[in-house]
C-alpha positions as CSV (number, residue, x, y, z in Angstrom):
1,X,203.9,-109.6,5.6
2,X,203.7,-108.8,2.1
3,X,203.2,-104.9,0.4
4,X,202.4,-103.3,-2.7
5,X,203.9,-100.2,-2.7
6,X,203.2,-97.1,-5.6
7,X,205.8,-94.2,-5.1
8,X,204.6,-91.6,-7.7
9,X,206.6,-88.1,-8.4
10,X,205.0,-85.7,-10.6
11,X,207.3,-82.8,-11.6
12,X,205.4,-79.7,-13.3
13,X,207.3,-76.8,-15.2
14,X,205.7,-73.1,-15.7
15,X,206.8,-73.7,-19.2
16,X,208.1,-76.4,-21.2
17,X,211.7,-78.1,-20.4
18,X,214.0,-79.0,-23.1
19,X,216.5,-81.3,-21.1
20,X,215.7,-83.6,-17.7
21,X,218.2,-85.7,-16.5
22,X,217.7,-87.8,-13.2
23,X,219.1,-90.4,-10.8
24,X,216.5,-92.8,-9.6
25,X,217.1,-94.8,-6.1
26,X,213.4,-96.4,-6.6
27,X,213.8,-100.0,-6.9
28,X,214.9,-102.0,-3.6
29,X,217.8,-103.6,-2.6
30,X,218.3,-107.0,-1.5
31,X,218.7,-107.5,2.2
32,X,218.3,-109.7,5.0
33,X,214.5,-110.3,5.8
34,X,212.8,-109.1,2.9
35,X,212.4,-110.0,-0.7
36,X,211.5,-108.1,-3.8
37,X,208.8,-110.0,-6.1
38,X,208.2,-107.5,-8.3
39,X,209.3,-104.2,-9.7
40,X,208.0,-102.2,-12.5
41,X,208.6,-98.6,-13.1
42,X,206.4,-95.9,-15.1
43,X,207.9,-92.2,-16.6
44,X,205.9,-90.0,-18.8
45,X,207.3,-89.0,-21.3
46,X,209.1,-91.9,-21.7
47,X,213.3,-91.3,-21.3
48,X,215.8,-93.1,-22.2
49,X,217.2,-95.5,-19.1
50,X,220.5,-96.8,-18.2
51,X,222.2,-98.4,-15.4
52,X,224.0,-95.7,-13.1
53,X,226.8,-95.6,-10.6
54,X,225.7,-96.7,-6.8
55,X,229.0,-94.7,-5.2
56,X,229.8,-98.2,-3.8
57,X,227.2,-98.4,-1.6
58,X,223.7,-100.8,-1.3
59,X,221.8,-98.9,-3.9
60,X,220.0,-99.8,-7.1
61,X,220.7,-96.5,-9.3
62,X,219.4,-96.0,-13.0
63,X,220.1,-92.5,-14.8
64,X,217.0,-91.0,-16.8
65,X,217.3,-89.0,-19.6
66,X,214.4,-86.8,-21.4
67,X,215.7,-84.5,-24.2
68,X,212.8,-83.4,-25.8
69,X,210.3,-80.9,-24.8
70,X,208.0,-81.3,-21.5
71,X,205.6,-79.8,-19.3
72,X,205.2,-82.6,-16.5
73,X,207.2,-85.7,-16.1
74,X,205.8,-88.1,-13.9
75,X,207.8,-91.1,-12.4
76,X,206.2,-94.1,-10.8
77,X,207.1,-96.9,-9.3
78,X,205.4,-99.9,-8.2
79,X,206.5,-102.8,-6.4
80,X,205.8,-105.9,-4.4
81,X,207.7,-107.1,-1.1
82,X,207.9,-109.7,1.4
83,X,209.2,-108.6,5.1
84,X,210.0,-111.1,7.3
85,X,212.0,-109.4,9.9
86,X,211.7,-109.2,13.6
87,X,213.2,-106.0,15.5
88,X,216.4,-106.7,17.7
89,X,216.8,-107.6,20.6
90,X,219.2,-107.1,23.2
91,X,221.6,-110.2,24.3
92,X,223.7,-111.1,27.2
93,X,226.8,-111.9,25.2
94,X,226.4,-108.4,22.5
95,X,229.7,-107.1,22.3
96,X,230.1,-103.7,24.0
97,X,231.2,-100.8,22.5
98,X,234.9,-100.6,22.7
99,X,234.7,-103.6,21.1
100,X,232.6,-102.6,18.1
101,X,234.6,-99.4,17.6
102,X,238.0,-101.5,17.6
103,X,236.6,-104.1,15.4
104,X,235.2,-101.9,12.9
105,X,238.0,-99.5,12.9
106,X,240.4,-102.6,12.3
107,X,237.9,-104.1,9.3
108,X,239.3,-104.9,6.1
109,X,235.6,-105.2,5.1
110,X,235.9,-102.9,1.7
111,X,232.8,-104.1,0.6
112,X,229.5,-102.2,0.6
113,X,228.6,-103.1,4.1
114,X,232.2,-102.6,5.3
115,X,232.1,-101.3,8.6
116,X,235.0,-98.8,7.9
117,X,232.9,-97.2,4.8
118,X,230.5,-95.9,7.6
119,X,232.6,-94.4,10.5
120,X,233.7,-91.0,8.8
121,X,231.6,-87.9,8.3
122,X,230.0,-87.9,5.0
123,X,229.1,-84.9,2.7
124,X,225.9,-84.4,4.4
125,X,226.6,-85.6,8.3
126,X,230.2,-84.1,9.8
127,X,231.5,-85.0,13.1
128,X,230.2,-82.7,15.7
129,X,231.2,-82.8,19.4
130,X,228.3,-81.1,20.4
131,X,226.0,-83.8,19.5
132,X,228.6,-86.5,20.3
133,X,228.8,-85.0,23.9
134,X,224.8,-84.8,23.8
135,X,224.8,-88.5,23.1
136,X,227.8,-89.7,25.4
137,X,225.3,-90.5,29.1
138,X,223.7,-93.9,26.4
139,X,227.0,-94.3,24.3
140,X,229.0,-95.3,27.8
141,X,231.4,-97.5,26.1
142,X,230.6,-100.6,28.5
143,X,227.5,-100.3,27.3
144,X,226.0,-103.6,25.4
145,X,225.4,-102.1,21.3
146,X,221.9,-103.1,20.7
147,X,220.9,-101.7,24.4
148,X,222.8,-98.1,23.3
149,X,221.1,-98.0,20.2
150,X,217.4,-98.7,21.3
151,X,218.8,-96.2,24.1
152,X,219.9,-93.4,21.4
153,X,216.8,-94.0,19.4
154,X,214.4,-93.5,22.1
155,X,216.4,-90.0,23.5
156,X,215.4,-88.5,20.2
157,X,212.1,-89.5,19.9
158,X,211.9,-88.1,23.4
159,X,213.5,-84.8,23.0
160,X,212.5,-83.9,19.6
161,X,209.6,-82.5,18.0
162,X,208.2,-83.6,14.3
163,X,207.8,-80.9,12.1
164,X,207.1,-81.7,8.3
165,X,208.0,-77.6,7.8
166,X,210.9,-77.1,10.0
167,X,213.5,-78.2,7.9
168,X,215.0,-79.3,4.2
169,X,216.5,-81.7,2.2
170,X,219.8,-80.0,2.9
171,X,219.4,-78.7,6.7
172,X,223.0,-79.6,8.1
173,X,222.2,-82.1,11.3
174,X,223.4,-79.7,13.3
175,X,221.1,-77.5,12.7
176,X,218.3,-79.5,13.5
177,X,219.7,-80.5,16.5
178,X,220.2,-77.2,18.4
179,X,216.3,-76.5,16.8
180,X,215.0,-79.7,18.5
181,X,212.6,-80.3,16.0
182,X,213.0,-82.0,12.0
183,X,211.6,-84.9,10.3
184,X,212.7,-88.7,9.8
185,X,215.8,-87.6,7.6
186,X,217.0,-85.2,10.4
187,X,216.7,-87.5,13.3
188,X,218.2,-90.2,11.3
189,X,221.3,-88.1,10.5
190,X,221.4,-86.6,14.3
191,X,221.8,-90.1,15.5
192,X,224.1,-91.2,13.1
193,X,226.3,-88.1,13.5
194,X,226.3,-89.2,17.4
195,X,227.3,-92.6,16.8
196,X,230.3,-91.8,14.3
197,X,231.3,-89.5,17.2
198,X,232.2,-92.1,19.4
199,X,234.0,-94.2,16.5
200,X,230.5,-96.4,15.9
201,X,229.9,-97.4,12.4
202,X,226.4,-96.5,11.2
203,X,224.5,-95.8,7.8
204,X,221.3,-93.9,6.6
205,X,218.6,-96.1,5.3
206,X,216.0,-95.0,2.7
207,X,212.6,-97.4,2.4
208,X,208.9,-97.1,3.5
209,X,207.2,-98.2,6.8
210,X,203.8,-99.4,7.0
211,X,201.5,-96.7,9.0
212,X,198.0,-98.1,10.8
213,X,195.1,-95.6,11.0
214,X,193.3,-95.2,14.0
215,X,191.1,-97.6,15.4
216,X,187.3,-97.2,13.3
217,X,189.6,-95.3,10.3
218,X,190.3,-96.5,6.9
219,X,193.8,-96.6,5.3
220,X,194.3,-92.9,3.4
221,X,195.8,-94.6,0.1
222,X,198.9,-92.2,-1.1
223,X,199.1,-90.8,2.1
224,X,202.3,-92.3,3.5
225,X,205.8,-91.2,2.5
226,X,209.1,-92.3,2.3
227,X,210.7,-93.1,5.6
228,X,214.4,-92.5,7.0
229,X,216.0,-94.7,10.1
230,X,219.9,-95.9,11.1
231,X,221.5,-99.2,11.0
232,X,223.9,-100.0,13.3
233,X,226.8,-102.4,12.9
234,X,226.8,-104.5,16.2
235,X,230.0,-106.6,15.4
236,X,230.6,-109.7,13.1
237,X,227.9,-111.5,15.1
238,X,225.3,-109.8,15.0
239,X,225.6,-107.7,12.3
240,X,224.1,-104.4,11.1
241,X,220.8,-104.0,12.7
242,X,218.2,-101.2,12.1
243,X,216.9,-98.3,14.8
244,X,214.2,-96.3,13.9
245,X,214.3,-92.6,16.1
246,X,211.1,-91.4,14.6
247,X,209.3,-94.1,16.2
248,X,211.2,-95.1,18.8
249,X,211.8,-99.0,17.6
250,X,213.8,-101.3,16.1
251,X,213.5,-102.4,12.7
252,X,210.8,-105.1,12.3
253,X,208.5,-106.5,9.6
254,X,206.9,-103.1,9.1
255,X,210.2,-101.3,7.4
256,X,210.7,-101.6,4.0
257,X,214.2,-100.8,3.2
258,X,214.9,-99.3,-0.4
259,X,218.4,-98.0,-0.5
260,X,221.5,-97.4,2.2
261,X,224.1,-95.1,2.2
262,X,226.5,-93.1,4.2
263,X,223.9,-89.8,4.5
264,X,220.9,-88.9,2.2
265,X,222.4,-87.8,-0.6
266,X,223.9,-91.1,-1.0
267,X,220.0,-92.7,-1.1
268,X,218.0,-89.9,-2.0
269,X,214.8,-91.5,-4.0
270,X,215.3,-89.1,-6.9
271,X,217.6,-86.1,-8.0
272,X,218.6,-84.3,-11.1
273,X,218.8,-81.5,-13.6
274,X,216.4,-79.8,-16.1
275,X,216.9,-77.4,-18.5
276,X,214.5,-74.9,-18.8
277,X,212.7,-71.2,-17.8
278,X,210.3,-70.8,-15.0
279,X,209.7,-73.1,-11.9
280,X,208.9,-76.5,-11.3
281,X,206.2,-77.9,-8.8
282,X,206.6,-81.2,-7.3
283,X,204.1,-83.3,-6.0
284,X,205.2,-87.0,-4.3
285,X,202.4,-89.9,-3.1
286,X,203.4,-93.1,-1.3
287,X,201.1,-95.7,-0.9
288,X,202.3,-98.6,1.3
289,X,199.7,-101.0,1.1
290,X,199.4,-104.7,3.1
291,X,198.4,-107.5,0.7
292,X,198.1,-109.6,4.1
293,X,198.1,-109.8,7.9
């Protein structure tokens, strides 16, 4: 399957800005089962670009800089992707997981997709035993890994309630947990925070997923948004492998992963400082458009 995909951000100030300074996550990784054809981003008024620390992990960063005065600044970008993925399956011979936890915990993977780099707590996701408890009936440690993590995945979707409203950037998982209710990014930290509970490595994926109106509908262009799931590491053979909680699946031709990291601040799609009086208004469109079925 092949996208086009148009993330615009428009930031508006009550009054003029003198300074802006962002990080930009926009521009997608390489990774296994999809490839970036094209790329091309758009900032009015145009900034001054440079190439910007990932913190070690699977991210494309750039740092903007606009230091003269403002009222909007609108960031855009547009790209084209191939997916050619199939969700994962479970297998006889998956290694169970005590063996994944002694593996990973043993890696001397420092890499990027080191399994160690993604068995702590992170700034945004600590280690709480009342969700690692919660998740401990499908995390039985004879338990296959791709089986437990469809099994995790599907818990939350089950017991948990979407709600655009209910929560922020910032809401600790924890707090969305007890709440039973969040959006992609909370559920995707909830079940992270389980599976580094019980010495699992996992990581927090930024992308887009392709959304299908209802039968008779047309597509709503700019109406999708950024998406939020969990890879797994299931052992040297398999791999890390990608569980979505919001829907309840694995990771198939219809995720488009951007960015990966060990919690959202890591991967978040844009962040920053301006200098200036008055608030700012922020508006966000995602278009995820198939160029082919």
């Amino acid at each position: 399957m092949r996208y086009a995909v148009t993330h615009r951000t428009r930031f508006g100030y009550d009054s003029p800005v003198r300074f802006a300074r962002c990080n930009l996550r926009l521009e997608p990784i390489a990774w296994d089962g999809q490839q970036l054809e094209t790329h091309r981003l758009e900032i009015t008024p145009r900034p001054r670009l440079s190439s910007a620390r990932s913190g070690g992990y699977p991210v494309n960063a750039m740092r903007m800089v606009v230091d003269h005065a403002a009222n909007e600044l609108v960031i855009e970008s547009r790209f084209r992707m191939r997916v050619d993925r199939i969700a994962p399956e479970p297998r006889a011979d998956d290694p169970d997981l005590v063996t994944v936890t002694a593996v990973a915990r043993n890696s001397g993977d420092l890499s990027a997709v080191g399994p160690a780099n993604y068995l702590s707590a992170s700034p945004m996701i600590g280690l709480e035993r009342e969700i690692a408890d919660w998740a401990a009936a499908d995390l039985a440690p004879g338990r296959g890994v791709v089986e437990a993590g469809y099994a995790l995945a599907q818990r939350i979707h089950d017991e948990f309630r979407y709600d655009g409203s209910a929560t922020l950037a910032d809401t600790p998982p924890i707090d969305a947990f007890r709440a039973r209710h969040g959006v992609c990014q909370d559920f995707a930290q909830i079940m992270i925070a389980a599976l580094r509970g019980h010495g699992l490595p996992a990581a927090y994926v930024s992308g887009y997923i392709r959304t299908i109106p209802p039968p008779g509908q047309s597509r709503l262009v700019g109406a999708d948004a950024t998406h939020a799931w969990v890879l797994i590491w299931c052992g040297p053979g398999r791999g890390w492998l990608g569980f979505d909680p919001t829907n309840a699946c694995g990771m198939g031709s219809d995720h488009i992963v951007t960015a990966i990291g060990r919690d959202y601040g890591d991967v978040s799609p844009i962040d920053g400082i301006f200098l200036g009086q008055g608030a700012q208004q922020i508006d966000v469109s995602v278009d995820v458009e198939p160029l082919e079925e």
